[in-house]
N, C-alpha and C positions, 0 to 999 in steps of 0.2 A: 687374926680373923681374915677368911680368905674372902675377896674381893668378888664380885657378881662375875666380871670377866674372868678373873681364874676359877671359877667355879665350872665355867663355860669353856675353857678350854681342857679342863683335867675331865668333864664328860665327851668330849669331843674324841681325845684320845685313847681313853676307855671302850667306846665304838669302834674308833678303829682297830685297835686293838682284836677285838671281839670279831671283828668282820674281815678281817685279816687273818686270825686263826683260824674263823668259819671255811674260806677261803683254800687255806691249807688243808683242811682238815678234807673236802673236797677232790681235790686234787690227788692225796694220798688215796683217797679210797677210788679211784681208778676213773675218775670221769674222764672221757676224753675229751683235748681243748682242739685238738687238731688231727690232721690228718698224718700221712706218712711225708716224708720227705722227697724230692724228684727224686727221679732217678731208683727210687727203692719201692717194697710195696707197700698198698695200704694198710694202713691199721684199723681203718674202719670196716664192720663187717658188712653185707650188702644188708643183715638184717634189718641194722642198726640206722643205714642209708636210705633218705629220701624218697620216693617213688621209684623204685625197681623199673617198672614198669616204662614210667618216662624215659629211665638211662637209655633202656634198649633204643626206643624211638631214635632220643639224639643221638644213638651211636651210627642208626641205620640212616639218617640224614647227612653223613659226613660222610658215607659210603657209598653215595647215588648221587647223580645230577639233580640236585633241586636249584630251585630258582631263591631270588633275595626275599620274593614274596613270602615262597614257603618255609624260608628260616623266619623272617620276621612273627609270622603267625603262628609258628607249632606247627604245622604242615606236616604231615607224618608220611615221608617218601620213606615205602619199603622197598626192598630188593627182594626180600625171601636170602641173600646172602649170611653169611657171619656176620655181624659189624668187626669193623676192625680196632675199635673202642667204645670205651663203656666210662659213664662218671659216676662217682656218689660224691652228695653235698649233705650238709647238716648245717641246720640255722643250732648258734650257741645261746643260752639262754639271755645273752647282753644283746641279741639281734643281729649280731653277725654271722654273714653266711659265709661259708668254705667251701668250694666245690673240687674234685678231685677228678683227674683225666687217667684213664687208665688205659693202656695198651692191651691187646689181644692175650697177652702171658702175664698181664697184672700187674704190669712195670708202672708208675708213676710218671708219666711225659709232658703236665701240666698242673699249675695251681690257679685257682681264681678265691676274689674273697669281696666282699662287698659289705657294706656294716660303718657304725656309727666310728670306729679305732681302727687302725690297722691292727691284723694279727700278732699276734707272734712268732718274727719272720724265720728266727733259728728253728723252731720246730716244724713249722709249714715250709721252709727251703729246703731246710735242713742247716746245718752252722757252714757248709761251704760256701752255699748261694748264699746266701746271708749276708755274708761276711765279703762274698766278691759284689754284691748288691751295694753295700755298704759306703765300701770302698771307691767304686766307681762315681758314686753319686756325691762323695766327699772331692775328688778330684774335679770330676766337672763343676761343683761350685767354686772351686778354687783358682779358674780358670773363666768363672764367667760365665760359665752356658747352664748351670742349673739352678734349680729351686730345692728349698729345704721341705717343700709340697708333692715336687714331682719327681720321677726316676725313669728313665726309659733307658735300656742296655740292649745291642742285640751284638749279639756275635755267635761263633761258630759250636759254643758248648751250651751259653746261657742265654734267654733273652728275657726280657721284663719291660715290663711294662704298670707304671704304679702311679695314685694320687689320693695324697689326701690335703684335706679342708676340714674346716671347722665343722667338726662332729660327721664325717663325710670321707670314707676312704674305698676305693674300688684298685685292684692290680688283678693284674695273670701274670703268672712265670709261666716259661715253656723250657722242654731241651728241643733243641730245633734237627740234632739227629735223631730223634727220638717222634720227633711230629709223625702221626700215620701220613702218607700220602693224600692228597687231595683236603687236609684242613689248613682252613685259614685260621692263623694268629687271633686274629681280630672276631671270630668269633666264640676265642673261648670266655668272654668275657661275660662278668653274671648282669644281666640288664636292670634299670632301678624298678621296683616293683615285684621283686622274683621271690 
């Protein structure tokens, strides 16, 4: 005779189980968890992305002289120009957001993401940045200067910028040959509240 507590763990497993294959079963039929990888294009379509509308704005604010004010508040400084970049973001149903930097030719030039877990950095980097993201943040703890919380990298191919905390994770990646002219790093990050 099985025991209250085994009883309690053989339906515990059963769940998981079941929400595990739910899980799978999701993911085969095509939902997307992420975006494209730097450096390549998106996979997300504009239909499918966030306020259209907003992208164009933020594109046209990274194109013009505004002020700290008018980024802080949404300030919508047009030029009447091209923008020289465009984002889509998508909140996933667990509340994490993903936002996507796109270049003028659709190229991938940054990531941001904000939400309760970090993404999943192979498909959001891609497995190179990843895996140099990885690696780099393994050394600097091994050496003293890092935390198994935080990650910051800048060099001449990859830069990052990441942290997470308890139930609490926020990063951008950029290719900093790839940055358009005139943005700063530090604002492609997703704000808390967004």
């Amino acid at each position: 005779m099985k025991s209250r507590s085994q009883k309690c763990h053989a339906h515990r497993a059963q769940r998981a189980a079941l929400l595990g294959g739910f899980a799978l079963a999701l993911g085969a039929a095509g939902m997307p968890s992420a975006f494209a990888e730097l450096g390549g294009a998106p996979t997300l379509s504009a239909a499918s992305a966030r306020s259209v509308q907003r992208l164009a704005v933020e594109s046209n604010k990274a194109s013009s002289p505004a002020t700290s004010t008018e980024q802080a508040t949404g300030g919508s400084a047009t030029t009447g120009t091209t923008p020289s970049w465009t984002t889509r973001e998508t909140t996933l149903p667990d509340g994490l957001i993903e936002r996507e930097y796109l270049t003028a030719d659709g190229v991938v030039f940054a990531v941001a993401w904000r939400g309760s877990h970090r993404p999943e950095l192979s498909v959001l980097l891609g497995t190179q940045y990843a895996t140099q993201m990885s690696r780099n943040a393994r050394a600097l703890r091994l050496q003293g200067k890092g935390s198994h919380g935080t990650t910051s990298q800048n060099d001449e191919t990859f830069a990052v910028q990441a942290s997470t905390h308890q139930r609490s994770s926020t990063g951008v990646a950029w290719l900093p040959k790839l940055l358009p002219a005139g943005v700063s790093p530090d604002a492609l990050s997703i704000p808390p509240g967004s």
